[in-house]
Backbone as a ProteinNet text record, in pm:
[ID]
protein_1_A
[PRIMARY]
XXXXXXXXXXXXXXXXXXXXXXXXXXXXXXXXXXXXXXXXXXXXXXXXXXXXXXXXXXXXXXXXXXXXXXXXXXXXXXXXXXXXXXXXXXXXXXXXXXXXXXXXXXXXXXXXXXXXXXXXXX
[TERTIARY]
81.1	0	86.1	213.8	289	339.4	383.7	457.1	375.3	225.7	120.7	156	117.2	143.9	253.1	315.7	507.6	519.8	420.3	470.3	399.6	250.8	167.2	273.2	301.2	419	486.3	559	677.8	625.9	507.3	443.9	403.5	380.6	304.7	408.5	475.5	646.5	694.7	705.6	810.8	711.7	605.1	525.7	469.8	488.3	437.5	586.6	758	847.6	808.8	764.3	753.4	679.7	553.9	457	561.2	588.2	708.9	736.5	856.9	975.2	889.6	807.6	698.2	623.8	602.5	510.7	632.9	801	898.2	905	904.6	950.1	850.9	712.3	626.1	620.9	668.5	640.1	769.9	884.7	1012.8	1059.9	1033.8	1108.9	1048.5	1044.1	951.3	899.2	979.4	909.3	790.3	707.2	560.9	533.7	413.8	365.3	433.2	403.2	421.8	552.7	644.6	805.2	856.4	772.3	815.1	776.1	647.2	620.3	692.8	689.8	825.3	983.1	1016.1	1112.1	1115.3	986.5	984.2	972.2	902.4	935.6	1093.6	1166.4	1291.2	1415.6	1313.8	1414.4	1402.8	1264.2	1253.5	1348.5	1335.4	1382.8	1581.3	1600.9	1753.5	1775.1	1711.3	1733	1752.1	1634.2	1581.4	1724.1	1765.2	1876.6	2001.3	2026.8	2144.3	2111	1990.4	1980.7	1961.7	1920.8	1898.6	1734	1665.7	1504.3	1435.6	1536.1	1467.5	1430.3	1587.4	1588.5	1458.3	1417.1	1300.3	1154.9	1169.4	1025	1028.4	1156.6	1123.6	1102.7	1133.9	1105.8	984.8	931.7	831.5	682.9	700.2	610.8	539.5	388.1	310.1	376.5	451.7	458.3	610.3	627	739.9	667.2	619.7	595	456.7	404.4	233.8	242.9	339.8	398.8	451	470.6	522.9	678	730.2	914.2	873.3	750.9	743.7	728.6	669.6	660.8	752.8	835.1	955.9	1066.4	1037.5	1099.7	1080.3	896.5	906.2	906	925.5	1017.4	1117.1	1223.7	1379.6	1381	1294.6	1316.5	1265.9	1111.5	1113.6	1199.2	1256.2	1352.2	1496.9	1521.4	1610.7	1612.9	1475.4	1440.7	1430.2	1392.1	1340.5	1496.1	1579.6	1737	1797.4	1789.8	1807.1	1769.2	1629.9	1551.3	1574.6	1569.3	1546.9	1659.8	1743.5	1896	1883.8	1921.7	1852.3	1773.4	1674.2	1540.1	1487.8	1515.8	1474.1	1432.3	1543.9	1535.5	1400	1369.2	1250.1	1103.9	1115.7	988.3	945.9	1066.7	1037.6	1001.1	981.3	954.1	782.6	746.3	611.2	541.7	620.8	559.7	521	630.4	659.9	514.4	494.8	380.1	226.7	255.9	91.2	-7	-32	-154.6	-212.5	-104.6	-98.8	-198.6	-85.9	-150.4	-262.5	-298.4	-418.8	-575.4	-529	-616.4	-614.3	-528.4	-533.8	-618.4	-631.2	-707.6	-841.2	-833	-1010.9	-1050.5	-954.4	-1094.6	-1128.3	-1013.3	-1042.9	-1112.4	-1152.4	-1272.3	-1394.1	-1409.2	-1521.4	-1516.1	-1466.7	-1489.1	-1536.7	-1451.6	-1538.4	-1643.9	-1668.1	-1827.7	-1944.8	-1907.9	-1990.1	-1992.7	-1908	-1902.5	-1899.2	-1961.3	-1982.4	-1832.6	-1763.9	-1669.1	-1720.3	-1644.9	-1739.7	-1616.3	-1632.8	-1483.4	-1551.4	-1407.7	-1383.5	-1449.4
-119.3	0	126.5	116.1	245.1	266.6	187.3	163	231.6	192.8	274.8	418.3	401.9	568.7	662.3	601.1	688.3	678.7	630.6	635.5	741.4	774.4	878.9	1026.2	1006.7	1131	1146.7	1068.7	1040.9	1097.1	1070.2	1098.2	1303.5	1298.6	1450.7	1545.7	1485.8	1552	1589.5	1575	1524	1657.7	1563.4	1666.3	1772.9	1780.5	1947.2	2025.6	1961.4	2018.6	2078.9	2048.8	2048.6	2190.3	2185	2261.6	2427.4	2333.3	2509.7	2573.5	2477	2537.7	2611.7	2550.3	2632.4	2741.4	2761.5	2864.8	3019	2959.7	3050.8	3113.7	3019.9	3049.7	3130.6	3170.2	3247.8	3378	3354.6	3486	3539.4	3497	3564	3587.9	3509.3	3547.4	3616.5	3678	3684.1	3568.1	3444	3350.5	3299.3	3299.2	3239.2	3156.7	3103.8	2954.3	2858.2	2895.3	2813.4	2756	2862.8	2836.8	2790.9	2766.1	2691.8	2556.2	2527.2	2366.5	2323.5	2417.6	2315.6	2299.2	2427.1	2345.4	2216.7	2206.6	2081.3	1996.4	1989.9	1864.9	1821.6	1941.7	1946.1	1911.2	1954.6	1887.7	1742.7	1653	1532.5	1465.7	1510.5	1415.4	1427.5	1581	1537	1456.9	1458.1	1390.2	1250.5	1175.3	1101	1017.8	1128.2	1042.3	1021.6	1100.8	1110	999.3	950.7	851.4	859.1	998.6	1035.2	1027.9	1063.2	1033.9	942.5	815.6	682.2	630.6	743.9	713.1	795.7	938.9	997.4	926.2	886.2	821.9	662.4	638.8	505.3	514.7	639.1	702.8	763.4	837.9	898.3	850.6	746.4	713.6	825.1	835.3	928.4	1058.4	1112.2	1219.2	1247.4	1188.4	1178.5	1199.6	1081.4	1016.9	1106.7	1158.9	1259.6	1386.3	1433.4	1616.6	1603.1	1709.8	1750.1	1670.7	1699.6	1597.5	1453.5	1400.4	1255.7	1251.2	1316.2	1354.3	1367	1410.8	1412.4	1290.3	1252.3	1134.2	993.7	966.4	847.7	919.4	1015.2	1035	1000.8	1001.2	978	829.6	757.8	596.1	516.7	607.9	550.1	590.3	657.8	716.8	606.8	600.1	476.6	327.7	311.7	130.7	161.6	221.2	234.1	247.9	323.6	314.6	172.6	109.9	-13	-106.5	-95.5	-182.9	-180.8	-47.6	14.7	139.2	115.3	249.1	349.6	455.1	540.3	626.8	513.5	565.2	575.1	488.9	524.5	630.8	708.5	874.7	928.9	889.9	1017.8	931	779.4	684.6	679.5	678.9	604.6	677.9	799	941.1	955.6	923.3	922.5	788	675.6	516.2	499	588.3	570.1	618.6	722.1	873.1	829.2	770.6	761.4	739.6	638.8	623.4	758.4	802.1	983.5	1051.4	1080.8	1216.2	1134.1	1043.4	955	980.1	978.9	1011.8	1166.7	1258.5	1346.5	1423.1	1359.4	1453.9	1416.4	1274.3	1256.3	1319.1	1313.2	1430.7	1577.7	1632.7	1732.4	1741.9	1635.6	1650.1	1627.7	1545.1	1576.4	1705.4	1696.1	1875.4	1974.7	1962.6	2081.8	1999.5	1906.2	1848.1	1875.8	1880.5	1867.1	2006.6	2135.3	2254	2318.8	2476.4	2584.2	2640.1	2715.6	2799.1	2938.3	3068.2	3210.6	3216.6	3376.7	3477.8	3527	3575.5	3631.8	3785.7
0	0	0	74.7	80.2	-51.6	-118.9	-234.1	-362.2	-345.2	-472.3	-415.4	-300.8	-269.5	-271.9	-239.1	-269.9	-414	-528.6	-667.3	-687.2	-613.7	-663.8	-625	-503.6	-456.7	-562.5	-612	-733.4	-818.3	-857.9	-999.2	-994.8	-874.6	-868.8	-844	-759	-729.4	-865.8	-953	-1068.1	-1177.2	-1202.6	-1293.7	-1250.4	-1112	-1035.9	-1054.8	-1065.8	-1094.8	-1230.3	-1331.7	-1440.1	-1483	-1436.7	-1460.7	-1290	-1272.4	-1183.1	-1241.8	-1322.8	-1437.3	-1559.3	-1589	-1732	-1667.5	-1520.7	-1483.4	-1453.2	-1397.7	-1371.4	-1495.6	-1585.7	-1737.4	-1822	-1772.9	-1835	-1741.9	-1632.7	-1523.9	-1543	-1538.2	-1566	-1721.6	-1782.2	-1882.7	-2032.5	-2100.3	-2247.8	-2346.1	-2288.4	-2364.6	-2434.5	-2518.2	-2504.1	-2445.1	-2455.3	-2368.7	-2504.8	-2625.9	-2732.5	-2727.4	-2704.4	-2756.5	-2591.7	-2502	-2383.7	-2428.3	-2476.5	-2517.6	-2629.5	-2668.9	-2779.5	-2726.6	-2614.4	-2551.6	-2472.7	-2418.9	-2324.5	-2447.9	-2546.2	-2626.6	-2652.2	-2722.3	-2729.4	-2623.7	-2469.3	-2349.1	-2358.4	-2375.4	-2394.7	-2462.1	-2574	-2695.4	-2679.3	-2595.9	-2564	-2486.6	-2350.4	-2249	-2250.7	-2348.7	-2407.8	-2489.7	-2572	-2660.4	-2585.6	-2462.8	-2423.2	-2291.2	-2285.8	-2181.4	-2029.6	-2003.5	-1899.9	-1870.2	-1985.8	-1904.9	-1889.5	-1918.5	-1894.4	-1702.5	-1673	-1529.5	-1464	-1526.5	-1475.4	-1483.8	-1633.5	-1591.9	-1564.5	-1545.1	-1422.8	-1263.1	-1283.4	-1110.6	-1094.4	-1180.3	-1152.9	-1239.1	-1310.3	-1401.9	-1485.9	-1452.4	-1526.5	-1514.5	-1391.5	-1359.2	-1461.6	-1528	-1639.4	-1755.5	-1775.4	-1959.5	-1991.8	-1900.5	-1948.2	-1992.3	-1951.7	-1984.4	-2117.9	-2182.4	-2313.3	-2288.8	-2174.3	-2218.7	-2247	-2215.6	-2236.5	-2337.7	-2393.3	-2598	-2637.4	-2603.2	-2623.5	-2645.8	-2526.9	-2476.6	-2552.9	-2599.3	-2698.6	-2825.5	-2874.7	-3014.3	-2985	-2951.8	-2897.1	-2913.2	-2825.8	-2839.5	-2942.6	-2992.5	-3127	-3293.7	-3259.8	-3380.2	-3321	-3207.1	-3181	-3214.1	-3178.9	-3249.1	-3403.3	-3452.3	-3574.8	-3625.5	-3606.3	-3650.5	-3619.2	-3523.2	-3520.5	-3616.7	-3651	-3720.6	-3863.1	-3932.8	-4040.6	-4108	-3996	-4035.2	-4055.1	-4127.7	-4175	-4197	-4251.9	-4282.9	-4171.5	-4066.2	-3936.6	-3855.7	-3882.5	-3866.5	-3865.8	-4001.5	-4024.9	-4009.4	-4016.9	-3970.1	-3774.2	-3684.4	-3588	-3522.2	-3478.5	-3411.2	-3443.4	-3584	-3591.1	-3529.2	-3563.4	-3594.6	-3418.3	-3325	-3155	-3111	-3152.4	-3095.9	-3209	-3323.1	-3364.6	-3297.2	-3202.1	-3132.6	-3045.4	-2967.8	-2900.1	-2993.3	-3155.4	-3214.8	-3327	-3321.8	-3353.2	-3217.3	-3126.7	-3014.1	-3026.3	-3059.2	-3022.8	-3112.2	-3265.1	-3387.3	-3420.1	-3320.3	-3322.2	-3253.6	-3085.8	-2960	-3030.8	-3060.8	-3123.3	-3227.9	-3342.8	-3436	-3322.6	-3250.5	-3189.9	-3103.8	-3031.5	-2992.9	-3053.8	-3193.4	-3268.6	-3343.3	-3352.4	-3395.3	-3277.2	-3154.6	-3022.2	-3014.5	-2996.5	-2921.7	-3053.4	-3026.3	-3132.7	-3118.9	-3180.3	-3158	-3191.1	-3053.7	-3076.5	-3096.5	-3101.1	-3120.1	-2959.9	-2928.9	-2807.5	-2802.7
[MASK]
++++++++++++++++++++++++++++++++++++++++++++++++++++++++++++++++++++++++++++++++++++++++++++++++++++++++++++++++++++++++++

């Protein structure tokens, strides 16, 4: 029982660091929100290749792999198997082939959303 629970700590610990660093980074600096999420993708996918965020989200599970670096992070490993598998060509296949089911879920909710909800102007 302690063990589910010290992972939920892990998990909220980790991705509440996360959502810190993106909230310092909009209150201090000129950054957008935009060009902060594409850094966290971009922190992923380094971290990712250089072999360091395997150790984060084995520590922290969700509170790793659910944020924009985890997007990050399985581009990195699927552009890795896919170079293994396929060389090369790997490169530009395994980054999509890793993340399809994600941005497959992600372009249906959003067709329903805008099938279900009106859109106004502000």
């Amino acid at each position: 029982m302690t063990d589910v629970i010290l992972q939920y700590v892990y998990a909220f610990a980790v991705g509440g660091a996360f959502c810190v660093i993106a909230q310092i980074l909009i209150d201090k600096t000129k950054l957008t929100p935009a060009r902060i999420l594409v850094a966290y993708v971009v922190s992923g996918v380094v971290l990712g290749g250089i072999g360091v965020y395997k150790y984060i989200a084995d520590f922290a599970g969700a509170g790793a792999s659910v944020p924009l670096t985890g997007f990050g992070y399985a581009l990195s490993e699927g552009v890795k198997a896919a170079i293994d598998e396929k060389g090369a060509i790997g490169i530009l296949t395994g980054g999509l082939t890793a993340t399809s089911a994600g941005i497959a879920a992600s372009m249906v909710f959003a067709l329903l959303a805008a099938l279900i909800f009106k859109s106004k102007n502000k």
